[in-house]
N, C-alpha and C positions, 0 to 999 in steps of 0.2 A: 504494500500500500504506500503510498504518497506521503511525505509527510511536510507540514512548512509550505503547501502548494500556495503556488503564486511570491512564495520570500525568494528572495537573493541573497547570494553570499560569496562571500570569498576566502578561502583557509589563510591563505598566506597575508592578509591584513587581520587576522584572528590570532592567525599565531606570532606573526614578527609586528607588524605597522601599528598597531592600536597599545602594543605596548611600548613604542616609541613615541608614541604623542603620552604618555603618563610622566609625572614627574620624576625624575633622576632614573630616567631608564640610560642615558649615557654610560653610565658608571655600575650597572648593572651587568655581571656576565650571563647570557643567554645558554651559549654552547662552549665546553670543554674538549679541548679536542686532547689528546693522551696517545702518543706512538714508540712505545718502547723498542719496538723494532727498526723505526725511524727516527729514533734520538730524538724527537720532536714532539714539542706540549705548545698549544695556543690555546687562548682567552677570547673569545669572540662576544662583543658586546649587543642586543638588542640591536643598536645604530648603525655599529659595523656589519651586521650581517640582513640589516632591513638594504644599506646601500649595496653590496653583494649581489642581492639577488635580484633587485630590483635593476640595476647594470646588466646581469647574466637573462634576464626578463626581456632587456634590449633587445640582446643579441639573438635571441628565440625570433622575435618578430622581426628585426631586420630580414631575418633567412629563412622568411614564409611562414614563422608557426603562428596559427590563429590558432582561437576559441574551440576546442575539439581536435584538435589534431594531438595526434599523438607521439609522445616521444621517449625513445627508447635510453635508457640510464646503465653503462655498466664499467661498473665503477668500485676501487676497492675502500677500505674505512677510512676517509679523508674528509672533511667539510665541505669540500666541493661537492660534494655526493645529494649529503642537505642541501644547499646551496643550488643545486637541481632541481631538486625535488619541490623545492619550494617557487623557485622562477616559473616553475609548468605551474603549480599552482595559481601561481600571482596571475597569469594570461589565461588561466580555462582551460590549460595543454593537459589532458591527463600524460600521465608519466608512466612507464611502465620498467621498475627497477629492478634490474638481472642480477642478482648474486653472484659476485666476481670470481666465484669458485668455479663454474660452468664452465667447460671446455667449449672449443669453436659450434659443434654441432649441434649442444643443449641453446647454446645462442642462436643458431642461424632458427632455429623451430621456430623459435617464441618472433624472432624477426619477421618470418614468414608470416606468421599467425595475427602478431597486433600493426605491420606494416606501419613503422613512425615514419611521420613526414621528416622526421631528424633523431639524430644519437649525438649521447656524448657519453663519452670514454677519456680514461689516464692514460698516460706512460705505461705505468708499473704498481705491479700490486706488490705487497710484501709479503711473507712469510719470515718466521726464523729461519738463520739461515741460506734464505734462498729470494729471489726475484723474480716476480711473474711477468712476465712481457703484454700486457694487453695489446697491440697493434697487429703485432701478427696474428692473437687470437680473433678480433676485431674482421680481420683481410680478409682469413679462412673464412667466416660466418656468412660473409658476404657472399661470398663465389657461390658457398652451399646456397645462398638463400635465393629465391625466385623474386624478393623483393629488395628494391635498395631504395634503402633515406636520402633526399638531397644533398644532406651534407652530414659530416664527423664533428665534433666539436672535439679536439684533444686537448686536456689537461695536462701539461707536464709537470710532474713534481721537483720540487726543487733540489738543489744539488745532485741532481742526476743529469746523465746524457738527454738532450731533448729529443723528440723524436717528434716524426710526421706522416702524414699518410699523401698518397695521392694528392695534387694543387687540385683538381677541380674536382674533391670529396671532401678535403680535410681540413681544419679550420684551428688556428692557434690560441687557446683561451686566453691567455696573458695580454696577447695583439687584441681581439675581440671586447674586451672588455677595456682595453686602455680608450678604444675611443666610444665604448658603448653609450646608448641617451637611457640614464635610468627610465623605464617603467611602470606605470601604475597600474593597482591592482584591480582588475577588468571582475564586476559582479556575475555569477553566474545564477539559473536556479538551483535551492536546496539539493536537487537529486541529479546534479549533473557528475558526471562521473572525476575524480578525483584521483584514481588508481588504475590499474590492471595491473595484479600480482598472480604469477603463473605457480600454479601447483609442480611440486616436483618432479611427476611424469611417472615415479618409484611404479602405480598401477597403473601406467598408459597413457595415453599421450597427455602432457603438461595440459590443465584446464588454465584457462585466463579469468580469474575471479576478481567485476568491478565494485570497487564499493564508492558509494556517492560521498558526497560534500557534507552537505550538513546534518543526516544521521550522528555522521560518523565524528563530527567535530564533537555532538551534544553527549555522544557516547562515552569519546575520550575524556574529553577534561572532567566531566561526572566520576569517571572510575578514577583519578590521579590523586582525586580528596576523598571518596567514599572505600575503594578497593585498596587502595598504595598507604593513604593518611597522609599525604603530604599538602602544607602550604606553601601558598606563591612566595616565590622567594628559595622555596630549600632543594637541594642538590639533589640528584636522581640520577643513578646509573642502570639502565637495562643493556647488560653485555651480552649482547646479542649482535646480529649482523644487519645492517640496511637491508639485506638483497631478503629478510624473512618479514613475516605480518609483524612479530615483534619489533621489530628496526622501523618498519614502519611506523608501529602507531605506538610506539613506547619510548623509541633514540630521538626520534622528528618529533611527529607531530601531535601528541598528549601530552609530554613536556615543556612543549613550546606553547601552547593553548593555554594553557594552565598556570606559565608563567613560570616554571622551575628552571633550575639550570641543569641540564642533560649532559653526560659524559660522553663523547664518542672515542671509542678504546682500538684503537690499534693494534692487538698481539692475543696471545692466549694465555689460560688459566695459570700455565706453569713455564718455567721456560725461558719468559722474560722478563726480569729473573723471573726465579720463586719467589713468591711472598708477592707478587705483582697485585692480584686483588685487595690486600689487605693495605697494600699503599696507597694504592689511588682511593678506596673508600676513603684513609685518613689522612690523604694531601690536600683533599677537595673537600671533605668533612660535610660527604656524602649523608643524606639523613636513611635513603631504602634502597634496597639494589633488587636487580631483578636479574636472577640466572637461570641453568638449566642443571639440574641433580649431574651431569654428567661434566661437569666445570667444577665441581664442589668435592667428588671421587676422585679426578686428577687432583685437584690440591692435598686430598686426604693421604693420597697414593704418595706425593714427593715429599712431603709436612705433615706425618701422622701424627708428631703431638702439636703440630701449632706453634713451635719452636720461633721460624721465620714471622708466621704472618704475628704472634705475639710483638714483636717488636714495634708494630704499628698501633699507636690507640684509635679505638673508633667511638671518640665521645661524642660524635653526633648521630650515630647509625642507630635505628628504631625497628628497623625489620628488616629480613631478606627474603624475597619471595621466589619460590621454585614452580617451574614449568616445563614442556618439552615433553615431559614423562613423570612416570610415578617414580617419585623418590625413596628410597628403601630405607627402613627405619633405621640403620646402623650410621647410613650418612649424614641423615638429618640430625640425629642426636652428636654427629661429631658435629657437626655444621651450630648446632646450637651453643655447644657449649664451645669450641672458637673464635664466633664472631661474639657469643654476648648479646644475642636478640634474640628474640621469636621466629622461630620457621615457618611461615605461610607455604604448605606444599597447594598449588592453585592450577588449573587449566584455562583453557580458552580454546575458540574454533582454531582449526591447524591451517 
């Protein structure tokens, strides 16, 4: 059923713009970005990342994208990622974001299937370790695929080799954005689509599941005080990935609605280093985290008494909450008596 018929709205003046016209949003941090694998931590402010995206909003519409058109995101854990997400927002562009873990042929499907008037893509992903190359994964998808985008948008990361694709596919973000015209954020109706997130394909082929606008806005930020218990203002980490529903509506855009400030985490549970979760909860003085029982096992597994992550205090942490799967009672009860909170083991649609 319908809901809001006949309202307008727009996420990305919900989530970034309306908390920049509040008072002392300058000085506010919005998004935490955290890259242990990339040596690299940013601070991104309300202001800083309302003029980001509203620039990268530009560049959408300079190179054809209107109101419904669609555009394809594959991209690894970087803010540029949000910064996407949020620009197809601000225009009406639903976005459809690919899980940077996907090899050439899991991309070319979904390419095929949701056909974006435009893509944007990185350099390079990270792992421990190791360097993912997205451009050749990128090339390959394309040959597979029976449809192609206008143009590339490439991100390169910094301190790295730049790289490029084809002159009349590919497009320099850094170049793009230096002479971009911020923006503004274009009203849609209530139940205009907002997403397309493809199912993993695990049973056949990837489904394309849309979820609309303003549902889904009144949904998020409802569950961020009533499900999580947090207020505007306090720190929130869901370690999760962009390219899943959680990264979706838990790293973006329920955090950003709601007014908290959200972690975007770079690396894994153990690794880089150990004790990596237990730092970043008490660097950022995170108030809830949101993980997966199988990130809580790997720490158990390298830190079975809590040795490491003890080092860290977490005087602001109130709860951690598990999902993904059912947690088995040996973890949860380590998990409990480690962090020093309440285990909420919880679900949601997959």
């Amino acid at each position: 059923t319908s809901r809001g018929v006949g309202g307008q709205v727009n996420m990305c003046h919900n989530a970034v713009d309306r908390h920049v016209e509040r008072a002392a949003a300058e000085s506010k941090r919005l998004s935490i970005y955290d890259s242990p694998v990339g040596g690299a931590k940013e601070v991104i402010t309300y202001r800083e990342l309302r003029d980001q995206v509203s620039r990268l909003a530009g560049v959408l519409v300079k190179h054809g994208v209107r109101r419904g058109d669609l555009v394809v995101i594959y991209m690894p854990m970087v803010p540029q990622a949000m910064v996407a997400m949020l620009a197809c927002a601000r225009i009406g562009a639903p976005h459809s974001l690919i899980f940077g873990g996907f090899a050439s042929k899991e991309l070319s499907v979904r390419i095929d299937h949701a056909k974006p008037k435009m893509m944007v893509t990185a350099s390079f992903g990270l792992e421990p370790g190791r360097r993912v190359e997205y451009i050749p994964l990128v090339e390959k998808a394309l040959e597979l695929s029976s449809h192609r985008p206008s143009r590339v948008l490439v991100y390169n990361r910094p301190n790295m080799e730049k790289v490029s694709m084809k002159a009349e596919l590919g497009l320099d973000w850094e170049e793009e954005m230096a002479s971009a015209r911020p923006h503004d954020c274009v009203s849609v109706p209530s139940d205009h689509p907002l997403y397309v997130l493809y199912t993993s394909g695990t049973t056949g082929a990837p489904k394309g599941i849309v979820r609309d606008t303003g549902g889904y806005a009144v949904m998020l930020n409802w569950t961020m005080s009533n499900v999580y218990g947090l207020d505007p203002g306090d720190v929130w980490w869901a370690a999760s990935d962009l390219g899943w529903v959680v990264g979706h509506s838990y790293i973006c855009y329920g955090p950003l609605l709601h007014g908290n400030s959200t972690i975007l985490y770079e690396g894994k549970p153990v690794g880089t280093p150990d004790g990596a979760f237990f730092r970043v909860l008490s660097e950022y003085g995170a108030a809830s985290m949101f993980t997966a029982p199988t990130a809580i096992r790997a720490i158990r597994q390298q830190d079975p008494g809590a040795a490491v992550g003890r080092k860290y205090p977490l005087s602001r942490l109130r709860h951690l909450f598990l999902a993904g799967e059912r947690c088995d009672v040996e973890t949860l009860e380590w998990a409990k008596a480690s962090f020093g909170v309440p285990i909420l083991d919880h679900w949601w649609q997959t």
